[in-house]
C-alpha positions in Angstrom: 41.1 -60.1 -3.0 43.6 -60.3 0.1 45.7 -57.5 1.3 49.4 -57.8 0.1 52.8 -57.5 1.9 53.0 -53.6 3.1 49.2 -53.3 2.9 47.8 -50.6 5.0 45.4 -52.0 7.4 42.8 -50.1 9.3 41.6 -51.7 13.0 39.1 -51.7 15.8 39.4 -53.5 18.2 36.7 -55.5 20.3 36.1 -53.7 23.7 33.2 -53.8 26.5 34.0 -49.9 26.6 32.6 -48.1 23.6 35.0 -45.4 23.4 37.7 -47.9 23.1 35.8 -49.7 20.5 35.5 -46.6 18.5 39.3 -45.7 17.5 40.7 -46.8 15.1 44.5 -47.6 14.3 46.9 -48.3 11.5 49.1 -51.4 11.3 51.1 -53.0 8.3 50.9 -56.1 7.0 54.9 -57.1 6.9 54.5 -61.1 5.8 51.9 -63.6 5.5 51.5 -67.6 5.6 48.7 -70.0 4.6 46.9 -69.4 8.1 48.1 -66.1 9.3 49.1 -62.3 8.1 51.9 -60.9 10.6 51.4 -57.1 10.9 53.3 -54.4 12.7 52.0 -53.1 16.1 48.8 -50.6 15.6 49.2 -47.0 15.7 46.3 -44.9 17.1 44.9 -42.6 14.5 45.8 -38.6 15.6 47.3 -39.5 19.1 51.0 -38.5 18.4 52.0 -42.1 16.9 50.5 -43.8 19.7 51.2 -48.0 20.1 48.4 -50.2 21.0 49.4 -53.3 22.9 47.9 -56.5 21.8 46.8 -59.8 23.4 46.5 -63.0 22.5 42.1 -63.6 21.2 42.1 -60.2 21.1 39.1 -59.5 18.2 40.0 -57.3 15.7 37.8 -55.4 13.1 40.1 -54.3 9.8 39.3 -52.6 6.4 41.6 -52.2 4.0 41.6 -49.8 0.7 42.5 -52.3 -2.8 44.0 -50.3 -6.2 40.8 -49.0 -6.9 39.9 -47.9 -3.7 37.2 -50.5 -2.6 37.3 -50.7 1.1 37.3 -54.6 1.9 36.4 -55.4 5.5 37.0 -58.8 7.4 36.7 -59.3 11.5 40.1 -61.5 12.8 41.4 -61.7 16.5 45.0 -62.1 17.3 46.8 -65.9 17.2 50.3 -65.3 18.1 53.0 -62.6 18.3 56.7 -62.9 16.6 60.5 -61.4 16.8 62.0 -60.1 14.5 64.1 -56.7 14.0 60.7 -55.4 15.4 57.5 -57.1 17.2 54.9 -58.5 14.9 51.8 -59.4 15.8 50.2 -62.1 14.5 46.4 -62.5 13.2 44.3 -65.4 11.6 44.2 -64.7 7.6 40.0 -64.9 7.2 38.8 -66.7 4.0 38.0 -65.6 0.6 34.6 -65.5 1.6 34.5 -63.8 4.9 36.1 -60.5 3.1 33.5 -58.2 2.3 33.0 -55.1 0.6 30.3 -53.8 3.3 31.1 -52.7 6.6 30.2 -55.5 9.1 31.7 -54.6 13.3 29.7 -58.2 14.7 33.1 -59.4 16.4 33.8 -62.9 17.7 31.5 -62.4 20.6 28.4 -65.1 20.5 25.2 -65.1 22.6 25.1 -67.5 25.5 24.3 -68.3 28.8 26.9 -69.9 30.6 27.4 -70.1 34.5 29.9 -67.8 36.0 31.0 -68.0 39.7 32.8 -64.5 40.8 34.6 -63.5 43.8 34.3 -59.4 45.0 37.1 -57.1 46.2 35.3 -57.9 49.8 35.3 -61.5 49.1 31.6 -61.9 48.6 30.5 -64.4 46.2 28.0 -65.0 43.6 26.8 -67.1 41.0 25.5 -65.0 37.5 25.2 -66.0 34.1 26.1 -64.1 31.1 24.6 -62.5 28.1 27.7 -62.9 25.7 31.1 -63.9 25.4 34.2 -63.4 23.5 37.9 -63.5 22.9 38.4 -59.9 25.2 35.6 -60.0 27.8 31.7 -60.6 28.3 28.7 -59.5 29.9 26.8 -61.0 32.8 22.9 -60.9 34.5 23.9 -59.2 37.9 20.8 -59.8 40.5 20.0 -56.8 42.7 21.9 -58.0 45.8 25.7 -58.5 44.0 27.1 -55.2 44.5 28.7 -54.6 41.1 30.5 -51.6 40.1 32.5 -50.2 37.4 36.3 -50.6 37.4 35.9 -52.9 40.1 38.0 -56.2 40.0 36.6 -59.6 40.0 37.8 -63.0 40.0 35.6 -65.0 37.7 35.3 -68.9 37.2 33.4 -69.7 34.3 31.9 -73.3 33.1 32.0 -73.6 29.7 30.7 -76.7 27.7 31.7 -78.1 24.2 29.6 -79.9 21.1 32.0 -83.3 22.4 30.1 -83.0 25.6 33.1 -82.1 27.6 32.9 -79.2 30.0 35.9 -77.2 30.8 36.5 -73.8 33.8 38.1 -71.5 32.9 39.4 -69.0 35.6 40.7 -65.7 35.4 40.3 -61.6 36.7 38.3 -59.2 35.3 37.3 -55.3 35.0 33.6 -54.3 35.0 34.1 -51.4 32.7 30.4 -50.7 32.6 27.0 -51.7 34.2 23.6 -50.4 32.1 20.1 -51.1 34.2 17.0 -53.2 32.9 13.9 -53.3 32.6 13.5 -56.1 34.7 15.5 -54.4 37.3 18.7 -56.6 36.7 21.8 -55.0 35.5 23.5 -56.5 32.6 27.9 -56.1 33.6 30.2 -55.8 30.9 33.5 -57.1 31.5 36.8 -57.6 30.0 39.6 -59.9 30.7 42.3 -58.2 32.9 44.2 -61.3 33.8 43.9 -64.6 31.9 46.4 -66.9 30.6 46.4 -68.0 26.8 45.4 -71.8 27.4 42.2 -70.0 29.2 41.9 -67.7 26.7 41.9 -70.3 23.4 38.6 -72.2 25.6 36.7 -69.6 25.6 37.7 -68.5 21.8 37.0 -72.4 20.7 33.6 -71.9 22.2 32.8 -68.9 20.6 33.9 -71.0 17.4 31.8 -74.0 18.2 28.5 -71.3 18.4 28.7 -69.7 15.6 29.0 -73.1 13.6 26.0 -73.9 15.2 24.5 -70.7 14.4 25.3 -71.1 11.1 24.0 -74.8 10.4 20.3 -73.7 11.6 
């Protein structure tokens, strides 16, 4: 049922803007381990052999095409990157049972509301919480008197707690790269990380872990 050395691997990628999240590239898988496939750097589809940097959590959404031409789809995010005669990225190898022969795009992103402090280009501050969270970005309540707008920069500190009972912050910058009204007159902000480190990164991915365990023992 896995993909074998040289398989061709077809990925979308996670993204608070849906144009992004719609294109699809083409990777390779060039070796594999007990945890992990390595795969060449994506290729956008019909853009003149176009490279797609990666980052590290990065949540990936990949089909591949077996002998018989089944598509088998499996969601993955990124774990690591390697050297060799070229760059290799590395992604988590999913489970027998989390390959699937229908088309499923829910990406490492969990429901949950979590307190976020942010800081405005004009050094205004707030306090929001968000929606959802994952590996590339998340979404946040915005009140009527935070002045949010798209492609605008924020610094973010974000509490996030743990089934241990510890609570970690993890700080970094983001991009608002959309803002959609409500009903109830709030705005709900997508964001994505611009500028996080890995260690901040692998908190909030171990959260998102720790959730959908918990959604999954209900």
């Amino acid at each position: 049922m896995f993909p074998k050395i040289n398989e061709v691997l077809h990925i979308q990628i996670a993204s608070a803007d849906e144009k992004e999240e719609q294109k699809e590239y083409k990777s390779r898988i060039a070796d594999m381990d007990h945890n992990s496939f390595l795969i060449e750097v994506p290729m956008q589809q019909g853009n003149m052999g176009s490279l797609k940097r990666l980052f590290l959590g990065e949540e990936l959404s990949i089909f591949y095409i077996n002998e018989d031409g089944v598509r088998h789809y499996f969601n993955t995010y990124v774990t690591g990157f390697e050297e060799d005669v070229v760059r290799l990225v590395r992604i988590r190898k999913p489970l027998p049972e989390e390959i699937s022969k229908i088309q499923r795009r829910s990406f490492l992103r969990v429901h949950a509301s979590l307190e976020l402090a942010l800081q405005c280009e004009d050094h205004t501050r707030a306090v929001a919480l968000t929606e959802d969270i994952g590996g590339g970005g998340l979404s946040i309540y915005i009140d009527p008197e935070i002045k949010v707008q798209e492609e605008q920069k924020l610094k973010c500190w974000l509490l996030v707690p743990y089934r241990n009972g510890a609570i970690d912050h993890v700080q970094f910058e983001a991009e608002v790269v959309r803002v959609k009204k409500l009903e109830s007159g709030r705005e709900l902000g997508m964001l994505k990380f611009s500028q996080i480190t890995d260690s901040e990164r692998q908190k909030v991915i171990k959260f998102c872990f720790e959730r959908q365990l918990d959604y999954r023992m209900k």
